[in-house]
N, C-alpha and C positions, 0 to 999 in steps of 0.2 A: 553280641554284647561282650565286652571286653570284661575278661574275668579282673577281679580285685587280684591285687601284688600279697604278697605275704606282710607285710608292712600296713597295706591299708586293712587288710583285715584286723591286723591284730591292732591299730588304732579306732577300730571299730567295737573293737571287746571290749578295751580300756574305757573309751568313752560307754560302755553300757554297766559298767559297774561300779554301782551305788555309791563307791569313795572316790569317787573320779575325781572330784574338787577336790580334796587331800591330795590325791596322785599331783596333781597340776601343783598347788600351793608348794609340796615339796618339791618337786622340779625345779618351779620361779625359784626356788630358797637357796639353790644350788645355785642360781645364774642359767640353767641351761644345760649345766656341766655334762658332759659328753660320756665321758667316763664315771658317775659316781660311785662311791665306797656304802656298801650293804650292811645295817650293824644291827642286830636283835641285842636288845635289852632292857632294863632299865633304872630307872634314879629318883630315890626319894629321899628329902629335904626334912630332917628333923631338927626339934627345938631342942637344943642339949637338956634344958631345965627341966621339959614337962615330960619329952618325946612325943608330944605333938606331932605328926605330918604335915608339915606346912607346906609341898607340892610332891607329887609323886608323879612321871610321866614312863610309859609301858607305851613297849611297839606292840603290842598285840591289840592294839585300837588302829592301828594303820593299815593302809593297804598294805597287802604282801606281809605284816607282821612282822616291817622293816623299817626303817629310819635310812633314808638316803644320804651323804654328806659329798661334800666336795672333794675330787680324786687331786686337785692341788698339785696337779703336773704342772712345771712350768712351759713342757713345748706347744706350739700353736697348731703343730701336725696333729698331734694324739690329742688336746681337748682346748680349744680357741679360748670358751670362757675364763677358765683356770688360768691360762696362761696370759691373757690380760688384768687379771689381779696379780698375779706374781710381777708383770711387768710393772703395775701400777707402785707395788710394795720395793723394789727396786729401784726406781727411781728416787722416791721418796728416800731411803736408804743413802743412797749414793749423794742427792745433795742434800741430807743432813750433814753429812761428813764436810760440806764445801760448804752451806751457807748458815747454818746453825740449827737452833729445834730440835722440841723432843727431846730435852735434858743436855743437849751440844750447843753452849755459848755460841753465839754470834760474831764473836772475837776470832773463830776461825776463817774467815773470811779473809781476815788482814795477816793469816799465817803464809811462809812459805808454801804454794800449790802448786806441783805439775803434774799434766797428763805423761805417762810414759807409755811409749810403744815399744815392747822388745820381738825382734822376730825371729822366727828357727833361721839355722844356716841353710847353703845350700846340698844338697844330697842329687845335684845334677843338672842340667839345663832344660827346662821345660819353656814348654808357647804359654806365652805373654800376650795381653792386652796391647790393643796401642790405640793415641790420639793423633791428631794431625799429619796421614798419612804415613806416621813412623813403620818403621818394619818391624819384625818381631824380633830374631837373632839373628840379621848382616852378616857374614863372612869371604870376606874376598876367597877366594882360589882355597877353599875348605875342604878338604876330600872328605871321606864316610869315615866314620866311625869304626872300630874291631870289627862292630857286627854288621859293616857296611849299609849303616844308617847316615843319613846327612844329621850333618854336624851344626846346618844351619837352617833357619828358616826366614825366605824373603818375605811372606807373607804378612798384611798388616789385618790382624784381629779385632773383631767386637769384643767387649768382655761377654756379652752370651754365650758365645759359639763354645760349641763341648772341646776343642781342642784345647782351648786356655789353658792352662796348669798341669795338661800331659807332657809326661817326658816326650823328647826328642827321639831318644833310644833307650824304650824297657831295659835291655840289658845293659847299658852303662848307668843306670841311675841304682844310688844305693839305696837300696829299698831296707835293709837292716840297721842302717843308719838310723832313718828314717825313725821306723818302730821304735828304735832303741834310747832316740832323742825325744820323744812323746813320752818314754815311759819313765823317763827320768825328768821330764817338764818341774815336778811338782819339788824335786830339790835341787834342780836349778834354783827356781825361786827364793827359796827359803836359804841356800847360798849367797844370792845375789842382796837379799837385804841385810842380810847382817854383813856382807863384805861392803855395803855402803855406810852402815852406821861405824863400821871401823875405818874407813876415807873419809867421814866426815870430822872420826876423831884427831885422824893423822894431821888433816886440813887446819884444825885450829887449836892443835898440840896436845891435846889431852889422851890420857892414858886410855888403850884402846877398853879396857873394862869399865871404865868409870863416863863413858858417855851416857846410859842413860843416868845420870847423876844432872845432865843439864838439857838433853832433849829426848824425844821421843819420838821416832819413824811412824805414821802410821798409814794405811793406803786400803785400796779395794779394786780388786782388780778382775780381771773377763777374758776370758780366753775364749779367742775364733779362726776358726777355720781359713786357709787362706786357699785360692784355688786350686794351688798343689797339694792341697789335704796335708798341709802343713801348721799348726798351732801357732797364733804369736798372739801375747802377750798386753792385753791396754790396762794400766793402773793408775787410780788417782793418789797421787802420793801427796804428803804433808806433814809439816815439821811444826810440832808442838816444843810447849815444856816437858818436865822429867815425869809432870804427874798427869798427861796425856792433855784432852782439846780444853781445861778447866786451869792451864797454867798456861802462861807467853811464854814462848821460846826465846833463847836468850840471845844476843843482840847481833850475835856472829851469825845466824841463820838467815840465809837471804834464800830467792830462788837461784842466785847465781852458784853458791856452793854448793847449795842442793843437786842442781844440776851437773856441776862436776863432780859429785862422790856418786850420782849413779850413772856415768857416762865411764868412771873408773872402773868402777863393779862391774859393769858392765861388762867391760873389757878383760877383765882377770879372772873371771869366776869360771871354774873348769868341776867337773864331774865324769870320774870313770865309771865305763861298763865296767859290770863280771867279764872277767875273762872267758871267753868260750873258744875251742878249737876251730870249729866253723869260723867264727865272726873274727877271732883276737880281742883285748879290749882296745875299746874306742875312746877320746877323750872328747865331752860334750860339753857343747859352748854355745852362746848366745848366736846369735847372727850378725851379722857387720853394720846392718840397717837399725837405726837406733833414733828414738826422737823423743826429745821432753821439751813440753811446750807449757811455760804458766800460763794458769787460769784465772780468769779475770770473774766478781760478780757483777750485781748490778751498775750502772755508772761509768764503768772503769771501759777503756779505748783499746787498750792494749789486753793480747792474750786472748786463750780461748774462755767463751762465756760457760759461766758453772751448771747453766739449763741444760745448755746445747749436749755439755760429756754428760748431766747424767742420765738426759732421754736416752743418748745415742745406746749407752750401758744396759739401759733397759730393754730397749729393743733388740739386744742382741740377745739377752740372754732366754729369749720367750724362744730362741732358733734349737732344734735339734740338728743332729748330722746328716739327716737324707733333710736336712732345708738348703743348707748348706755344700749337698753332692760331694760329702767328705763322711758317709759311713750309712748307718744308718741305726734307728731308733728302737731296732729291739738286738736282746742278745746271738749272739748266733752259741749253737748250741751243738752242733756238729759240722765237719768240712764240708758236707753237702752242703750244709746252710750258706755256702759264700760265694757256691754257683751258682744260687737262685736268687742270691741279692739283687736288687737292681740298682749295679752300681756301675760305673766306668772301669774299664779293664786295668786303669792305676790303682782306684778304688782296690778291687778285687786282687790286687797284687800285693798289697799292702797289708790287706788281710790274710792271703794266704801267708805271708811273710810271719804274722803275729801266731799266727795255726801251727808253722813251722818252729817258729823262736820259742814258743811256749812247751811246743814237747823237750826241747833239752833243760837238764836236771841243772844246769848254772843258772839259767832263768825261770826259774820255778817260782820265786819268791814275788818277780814282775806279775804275775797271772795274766801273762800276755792274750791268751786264749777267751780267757775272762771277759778283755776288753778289745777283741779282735773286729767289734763293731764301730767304735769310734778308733780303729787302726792303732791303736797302744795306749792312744789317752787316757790315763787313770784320774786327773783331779777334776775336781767340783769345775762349774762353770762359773761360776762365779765366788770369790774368797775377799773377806776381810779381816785384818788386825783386828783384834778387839776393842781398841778405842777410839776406834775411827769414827763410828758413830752409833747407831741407835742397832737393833736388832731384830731378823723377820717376825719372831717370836711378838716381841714389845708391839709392833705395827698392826698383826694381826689383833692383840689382845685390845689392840687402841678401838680397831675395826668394830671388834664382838662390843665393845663398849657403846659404839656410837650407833647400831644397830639393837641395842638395848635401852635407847635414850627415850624416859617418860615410865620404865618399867620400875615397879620397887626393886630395890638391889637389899638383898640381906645380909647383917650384919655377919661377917663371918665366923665372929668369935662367941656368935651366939649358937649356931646350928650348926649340924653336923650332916653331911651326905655320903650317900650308900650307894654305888653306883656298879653295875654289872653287865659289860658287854662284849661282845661277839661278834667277829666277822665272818658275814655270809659267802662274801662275794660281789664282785664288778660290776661295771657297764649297764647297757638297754636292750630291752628286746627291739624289734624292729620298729616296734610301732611306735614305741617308747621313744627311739632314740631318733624319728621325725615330730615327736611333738619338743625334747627336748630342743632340738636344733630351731624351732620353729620360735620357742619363749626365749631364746638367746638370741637371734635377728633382731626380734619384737625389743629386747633389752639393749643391744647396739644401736637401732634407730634410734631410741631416743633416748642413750645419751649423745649422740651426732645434731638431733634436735636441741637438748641440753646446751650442749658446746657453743655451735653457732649460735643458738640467741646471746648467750653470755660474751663472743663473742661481739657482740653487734653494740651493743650494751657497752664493753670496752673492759668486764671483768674477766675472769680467769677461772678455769675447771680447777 
């Protein structure tokens, strides 16, 4: 007789204890959520006039004498449910900003739009992808390298294959470059648009301080992984009025000027390292590869479609760095930790690199160390302007509202609430976290069932 697994036992306790139904219901409540957040407390609901309790709800009537919530990770690695609402909330986010809704006039539609791609420089020659029998790096009569490495590769590449995006020769690729241009990623950017809101001003003469006097930059943007564990850049840019997406922009705004003041910016916008003895400083610059392309919405023939950039933005941002084989999704915490990673030997160089950079006292301020798991990258994966459009916060609160729909809502400025809570702690037990996975399948099918019919039908999710 095959003994029970430690997992089916203890979905055998679960199911024998008399709150099981509660257990379940808060599962389903979560989605599924793989990871959820543990909170003792709780809240009660008075009438300011009488002090009546008008609702009072206490985890000590729950199992565990906990309240389960959503861990609202956005990666697909560490919890799938979460990370398809966040992908879902992202989207919606992204083409608010392109088609309107949610407090964003529809007028931006017909504003200046482009997608821009900006990408890191190069920090050495690495294997490459190729189609139609192409080769990778061709060199007639190329001798080796210093370190008597070839200089070239005949080879033609899948993009699967692990070689892709490894150096040629570890020791000629600068790996402190590398780190050093991640950790300055985040004022590149913030250089790069205001050196275009000042090209847009030079373009149509106006005094470089007095542009937002007649328009407004505003964009959202995603950073990803390329297969050299190098960062670059995709942002939805667009040109309003001076008082954001709720004024036209004024009549000199096209996409063609647009596109010229960040094709300029692009090109001038420079950022020093600390100087360090080791490294010297370095001057950091965008990459050579550069592309803005307008977006088109419904109707329109020309340009890329406004659906298309903002699923694509969605879906990327639900990826962490072991999705991507450019780092990986928890901290590391000590040198050891970077032996044991399971990552590629560029990977793991790149780390060591950040392990290295971060002990000296000029780079202190980077906290290379810090973020020695995504190889120096310090910003958000996702960033927007403030007036771009709507916000996760507002989406969410849209959410809790229409998962409230048919409930009385009390007036706010009548009662008053007392609320008192506490965090337990994470995650599932074993058993826990095969039923959890089991009502998250069960909640995939059918909206896949959903989809398709509405598909067939000819509607839309």
């Amino acid at each position: 007789m095959r003994r029970l697994s430690e997992a089916d036992q203890d979905v055998i306790r679960l199911a024998q204890d008399p709150q099981f139904p509660r257990f379940l219901e808060q599962i389903t409540a979560t989605g599924g959520c793989a990871h959820p957040i543990h909170l003792s407390g709780s809240t009660t609901t008075r009438d300011t006039a009488t002090g009546e309790v008008l609702h009072h709800y206490d985890t000590r009537n729950e199992p565990g004498e906990r309240l389960s919530v959503r861990c609202r990770n956005r990666r697909a690695s560490v919890c799938a449910p979460c990370s398809r609402l966040h992908a879902g909330d992202t989207f919606h986010l992204v083409r608010t900003g392109l088609t309107g809704g949610k407090n964003i006039p529809e007028q931006v539609r017909e504003r200046p739009r482009l997608f821009l791609t900006l990408t890191a420089p190069s920090f050495g020659p690495v294997h490459r992808a190729t189609t139609g029998g192409e080769r990778c790096r061709p060199r007639r009569n190329a001798g080796p390298c210093e370190h008597n490495r070839p200089v070239s590769c005949g080879a033609a590449h899948d993009a699967a294959e692990a070689v892709v995006g490894q150096p040629l020769c570890p020791g000629c690729y600068d790996y402190p470059a590398h780190v050093l241009w991640h950790a300055h990623t985040g004022q590149l950017w913030d250089r790069f648009t205001r050196t275009t809101r000042r090209s847009l001003a030079t373009a149509v003469g106006l005094p470089q301080n007095r542009v937002r006097d007649h328009a407004r930059l505003s964009f959202a943007k995603v950073a990803e992984y390329q297969k050299r564990a190098a960062v670059h850049v995709h942002a939805v840019v667009r040109l309003d009025g001076p008082d954001g997406p709720h004024t036209p922009p004024p009549t000199w705004a096209t996409p063609e000027l647009l596109t010229n003041a960040l094709h300029a910016a692009a090109r001038s916008v420079l950022v020093r390292s600390p100087y360090s003895p080791a490294v010297g400083e370095l001057e950091l610059r965008w990459g050579a590869q550069l592309d803005a392309r307008p977006l088109r919405a419904f109707g329109d023939t020309e340009g890329l479609a406004d659906d298309a950039v903002a699923a694509y933005v969605a879906k990327y941002v639900t990826k962490g760095a072991s999705d991507t084989a450019a780092g990986t999704d928890y901290k590391l915490l000590t040198c050891d930790d970077i032996d044991a990673a399971a990552v590629s030997p560029h990977i793991r160089a790149l780390m060591r690199t950040c392990w290295h950079l971060g002990g000296l006292p000029e780079y202190e301020p980077l906290r290379l160390r810090a973020w020695a798991h995504t190889v120096g990258y310090r910003g958000h994966i996702l960033t927007k302007s403030r007036t771009y459009s709507t916000t996760f916060a507002a989406l969410r609160a849209e959410r809790a509202d229409h998962e409230r729909a048919g409930l009385p809502v009390p007036d706010t400025s009548k009662v008053i609430t007392d609320a008192h809570w506490r965090y337990l702690g994470s995650g599932h037990t074993p058993g826990a976290s095969l039923i959890a996975a089991g009502i998250a399948e069960d909640l995939a099918m059918n909206r896949a069932v959903v989809r398709d019919e509405l598909r067939e039908r000819g509607g839309c999710l």
